[in-house]
N, C-alpha and C positions, 0 to 999 in steps of 0.2 A: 639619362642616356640620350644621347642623339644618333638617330638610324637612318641610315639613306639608304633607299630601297630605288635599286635601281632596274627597273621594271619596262622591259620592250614589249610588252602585252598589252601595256596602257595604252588607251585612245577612246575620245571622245563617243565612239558609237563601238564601243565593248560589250562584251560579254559579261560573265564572269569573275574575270579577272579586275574590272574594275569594280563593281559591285564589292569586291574583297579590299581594294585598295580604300576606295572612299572611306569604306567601314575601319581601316588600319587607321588614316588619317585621325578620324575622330576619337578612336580608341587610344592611341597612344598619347594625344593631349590630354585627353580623361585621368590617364594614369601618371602624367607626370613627365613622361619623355615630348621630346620633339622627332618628330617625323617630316624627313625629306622625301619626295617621290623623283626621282631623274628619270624623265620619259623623251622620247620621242616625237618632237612636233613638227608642227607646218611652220615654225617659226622659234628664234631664242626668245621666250616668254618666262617671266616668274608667277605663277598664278596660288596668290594668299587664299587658304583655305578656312584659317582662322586661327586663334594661338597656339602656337609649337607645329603649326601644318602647314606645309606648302609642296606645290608642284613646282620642278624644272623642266621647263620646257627645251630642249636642245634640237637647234633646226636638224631637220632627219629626213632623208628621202623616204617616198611612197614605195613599202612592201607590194612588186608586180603581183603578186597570187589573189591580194585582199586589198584592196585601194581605200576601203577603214584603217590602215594599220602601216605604219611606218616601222624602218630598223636603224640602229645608231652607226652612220656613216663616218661620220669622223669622230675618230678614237680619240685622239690628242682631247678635242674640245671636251668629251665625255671625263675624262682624265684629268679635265682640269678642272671641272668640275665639283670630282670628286675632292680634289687637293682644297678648293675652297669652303668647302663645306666642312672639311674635318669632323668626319664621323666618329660616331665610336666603334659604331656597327657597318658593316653594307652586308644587305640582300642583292640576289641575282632573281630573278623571277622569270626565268624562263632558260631551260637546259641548254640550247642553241647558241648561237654566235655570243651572246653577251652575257651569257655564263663563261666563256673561256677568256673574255673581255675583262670579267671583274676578276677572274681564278690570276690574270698576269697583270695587273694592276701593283703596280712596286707601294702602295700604302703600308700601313700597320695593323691596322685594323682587321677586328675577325670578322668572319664574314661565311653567312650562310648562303645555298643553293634551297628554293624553294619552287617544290615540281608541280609548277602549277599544270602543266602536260605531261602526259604521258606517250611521247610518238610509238611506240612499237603496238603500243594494244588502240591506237585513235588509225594507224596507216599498217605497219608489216601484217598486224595478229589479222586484223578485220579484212587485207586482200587475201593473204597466203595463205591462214586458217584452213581453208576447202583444199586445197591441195599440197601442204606439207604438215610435219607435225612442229610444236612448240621449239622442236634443240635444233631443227634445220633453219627454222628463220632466224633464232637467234644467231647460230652460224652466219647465213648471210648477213645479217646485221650486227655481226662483231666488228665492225669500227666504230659503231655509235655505243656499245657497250663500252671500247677500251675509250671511247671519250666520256662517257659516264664515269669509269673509274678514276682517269685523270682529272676531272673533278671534284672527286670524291678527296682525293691526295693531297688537294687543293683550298677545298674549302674546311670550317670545322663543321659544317652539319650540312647534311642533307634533309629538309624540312619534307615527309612525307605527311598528304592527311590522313590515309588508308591504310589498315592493316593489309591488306593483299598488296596495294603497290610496297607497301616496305620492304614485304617478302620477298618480292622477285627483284626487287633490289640487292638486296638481302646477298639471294642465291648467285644473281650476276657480277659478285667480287664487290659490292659498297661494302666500306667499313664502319663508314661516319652517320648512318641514319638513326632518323628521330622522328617517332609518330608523333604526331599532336593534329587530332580530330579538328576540322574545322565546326560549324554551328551553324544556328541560323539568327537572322537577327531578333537581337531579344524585342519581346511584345508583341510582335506583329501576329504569327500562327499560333492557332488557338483551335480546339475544338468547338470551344462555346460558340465559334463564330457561323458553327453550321445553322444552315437555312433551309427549313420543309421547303418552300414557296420557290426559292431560286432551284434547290434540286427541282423541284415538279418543273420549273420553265426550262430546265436545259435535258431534260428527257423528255421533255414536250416538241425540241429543238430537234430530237431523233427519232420523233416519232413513236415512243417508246411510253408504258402505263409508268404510274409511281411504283410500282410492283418489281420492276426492272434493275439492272445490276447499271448503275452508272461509273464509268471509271472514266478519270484524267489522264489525259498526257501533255505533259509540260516540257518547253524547252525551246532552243533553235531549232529551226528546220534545215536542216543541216545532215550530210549524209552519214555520217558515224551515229547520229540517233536512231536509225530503224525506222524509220516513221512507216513507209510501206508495208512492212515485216508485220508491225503491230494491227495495222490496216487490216492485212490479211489474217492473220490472227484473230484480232474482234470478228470478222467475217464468219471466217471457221467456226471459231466458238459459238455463232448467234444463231447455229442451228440445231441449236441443244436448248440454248438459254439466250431469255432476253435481255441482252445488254447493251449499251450505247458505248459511244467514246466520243469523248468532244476535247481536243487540240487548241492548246493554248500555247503561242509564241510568233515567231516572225524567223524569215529567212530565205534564202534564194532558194531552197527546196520547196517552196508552196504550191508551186505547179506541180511540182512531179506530185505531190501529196494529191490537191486535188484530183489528178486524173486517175490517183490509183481508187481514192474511196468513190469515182464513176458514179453511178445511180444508187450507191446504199445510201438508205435516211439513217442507217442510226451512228451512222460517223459523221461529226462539223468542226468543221473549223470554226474556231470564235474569231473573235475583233480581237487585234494585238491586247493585252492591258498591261498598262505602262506604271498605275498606283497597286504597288504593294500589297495595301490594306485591301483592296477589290478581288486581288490574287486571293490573298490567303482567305478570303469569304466565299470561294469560286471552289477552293481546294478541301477546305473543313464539308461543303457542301454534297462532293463527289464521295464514293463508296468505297473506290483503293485507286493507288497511283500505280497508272501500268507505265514500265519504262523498258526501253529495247536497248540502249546503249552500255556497253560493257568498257569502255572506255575512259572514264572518268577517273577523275585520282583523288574524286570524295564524294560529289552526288550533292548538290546542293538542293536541287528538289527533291532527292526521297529526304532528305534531313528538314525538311518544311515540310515534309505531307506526312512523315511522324510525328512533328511538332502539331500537323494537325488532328490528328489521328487515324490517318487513315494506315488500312494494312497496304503494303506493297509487294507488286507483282515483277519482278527483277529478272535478267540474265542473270547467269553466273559467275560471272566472272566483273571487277571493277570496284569501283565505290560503292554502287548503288547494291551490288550483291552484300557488301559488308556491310550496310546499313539493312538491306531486309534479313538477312541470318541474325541479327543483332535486337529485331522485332517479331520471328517469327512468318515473315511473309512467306508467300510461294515465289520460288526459284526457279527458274527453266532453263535450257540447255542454249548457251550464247549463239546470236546469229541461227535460230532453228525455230522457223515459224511456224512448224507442226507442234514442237515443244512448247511455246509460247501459247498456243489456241488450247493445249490441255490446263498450262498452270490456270488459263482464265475458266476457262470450264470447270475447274477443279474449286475455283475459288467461288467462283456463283453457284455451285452448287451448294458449299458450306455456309452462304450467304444466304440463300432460301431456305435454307434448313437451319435458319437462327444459330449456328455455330461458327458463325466470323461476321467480320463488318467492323465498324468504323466505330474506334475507342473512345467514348466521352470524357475518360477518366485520366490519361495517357501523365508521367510523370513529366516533371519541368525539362526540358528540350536541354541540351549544351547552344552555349549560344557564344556568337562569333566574339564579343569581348571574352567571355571564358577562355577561346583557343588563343587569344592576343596576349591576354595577362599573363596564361601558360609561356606563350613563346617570348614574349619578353622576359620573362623571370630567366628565364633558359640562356638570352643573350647577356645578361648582367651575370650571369657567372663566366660566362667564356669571357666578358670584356675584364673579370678580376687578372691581378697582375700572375698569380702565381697558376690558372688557368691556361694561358698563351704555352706558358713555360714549361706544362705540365705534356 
């Protein structure tokens, strides 16, 4: 099979969404298909990624919001693109402008919608929340719903990773959705990888005995994370119990973050870290992964900080809530950092009291070739001939 995944998320100093593409690259060569990527560049480039892999580069103007990130300005060349590559498959990777780019695209080929975003719970739910309920924002945001469903009309599947986002797809008229969990990458997280020595020096970092509740927070700093929220949270909580939080990531929120954790020692920021294998030795090391963002459409670090065993402390609502219901973690009430300062209180306390903490034992992870294999198996029936027809 050959897939051309035509992804306006890509870019050199990405997030997430590359993290998943690189790993798609190497996976579908693994397994036999070739893998096209059509992104967004500073220039027309083909960049060989190695058998059956490659990026298209398509010169693209600079996205004004995010000057990382470019959008596909001219259609035509996109489109023509497409014609030369002669897919079997095409992906849309991002709900927006070049989702309805590939949905009118005159090809043959079938072709999926994969929600690598979710805008209504990353911007509508996270402003309007405090002062309307869930059926009024959706109201106000019924033209991004009747563009989700035009979509939906449009493509043969809607690639969800979350059982919750399925659901309110679900609810808001999609017909064509399809869960398949994403992963983490195989071998990397591990329990085994926990370390006495490193935890004693990054509670030593907050000031804090080995005695102490150590938790992580991982991610962009970036303002859909909560980073403040949890701030104050660990705060709240640390006049019950002694616990630290040490902040692993990069992002233009790092000031607002620094000035909110002010003169508390038992909150630090770490040095960015860019290998992997250092993360997941940083993350087996910590006591549970506390996360504030309800916004996600899968949660790639609670699904590495199960993979390393730690329990998770989640909002309600998003990826990361489906990943802690799914292990047992404590849940809190989204966006409510009085809720948030109990679930950790709630959890250091069962922590002192030898009744939770950090699994040594934890089963084999799903892991990102498991969700590819899944989803390519998925695309070789839609590409069979009586599929299209059916």
């Amino acid at each position: 099979m050959k897939l051309v995944d035509v992804c306006a998320f890509y870019a050199p100093k990405g997030g997430g969404v590359r993290t998943y593409i690189d790993r798609k690259l190497k996976a579908g060569a693994a397994l036999g298909h070739e893998v096209v990527v059509i992104a967004p560049g500073a220039r027309d480039e083909i960049e060989e990624r190695g058998p059956n892999a490659r990026i298209v580069w398509l010169k693209s103007t600079v996205f004004p919001l995010d000057f990382n990130y470019r959008y596909f300005s001219d259609v035509p060349a996109l489109y023509a693109a497409l014609e030369r590559e002669q897919p079997d498959f095409v992906e849309a990777s991002s709900p927006w402008r070049s989702a309805s780019i590939i949905a009118e695209w005159p090809g043959k080929a079938p072709r999926a919608l994969i929600m690598h975003a979710d805008p209504l719970s990353a911007y509508a739910y996270r402003w309007f929340d405090p002062v309307a309920t869930r059926d009024t924002i959706n109201g106000l945001f019924d033209r991004y719903w009747r563009h989700l469903r035009r979509l939906d009309g449009a493509y043969d599947m809607i690639v969800s990773a979350s059982p919750g986002l399925s659901a309110r797809l679900a609810a808001g008229g999609l017909k064509r959705v399809v869960t398949n969990p994403m992963g983490v990458d195989p071998g990397v997280f591990s329990p085994a990888l926990r370390d006495a020595e490193l935890r004693k020096g990054l509670l030593g970092l907050c000031e804090l005995p080995e005695t102490a509740t150590l938790l992580l927070g991982a991610g962009r700093f970036a303002p859909e994370k909560r980073w403040p929220m949890l701030i104050d949270a660990v705060t709240a909580a640390g006049t019950g119990h002694e616990v630290g939080l040490v902040l692993v990531g990069q992002g233009r929120d790092l000031k607002t973050i620094e000035r909110r954790i002010g003169g508390n020692p038992h909150v630090r920021v770490l040095a960015p870290i860019a290998e992997r294998h250092e993360l997941a030795r940083v993350m087996a090391s910590a006591d549970a992964l506390l996360h504030g963002c309800e916004a996600e459409t899968f949660c790639m670090v609670a699904a590495e900080a199960r993979a390393s065993g730690l329990p998770l402390i989640t909002p309600d609502e998003g990826g990361a809530a489906d990943q802690a219901r799914a292990c047992g973690g404590w849940i809190y009430r989204s966006a409510d950092p009085a809720a948030a300062a109990a679930a950790i209180g709630q959890y250091c306390l069962a922590r002192e009291s030898g009744l939770a903490g950090p699994d040594p034992d934890v089963p084999p992870p799903r892991t990102m070739d498991d969700h590819f294999r899944e989803l390519f198996a998925t695309y070789e029936r839609l590409i069979a001939p009586d599929a299209r027809a059916a």
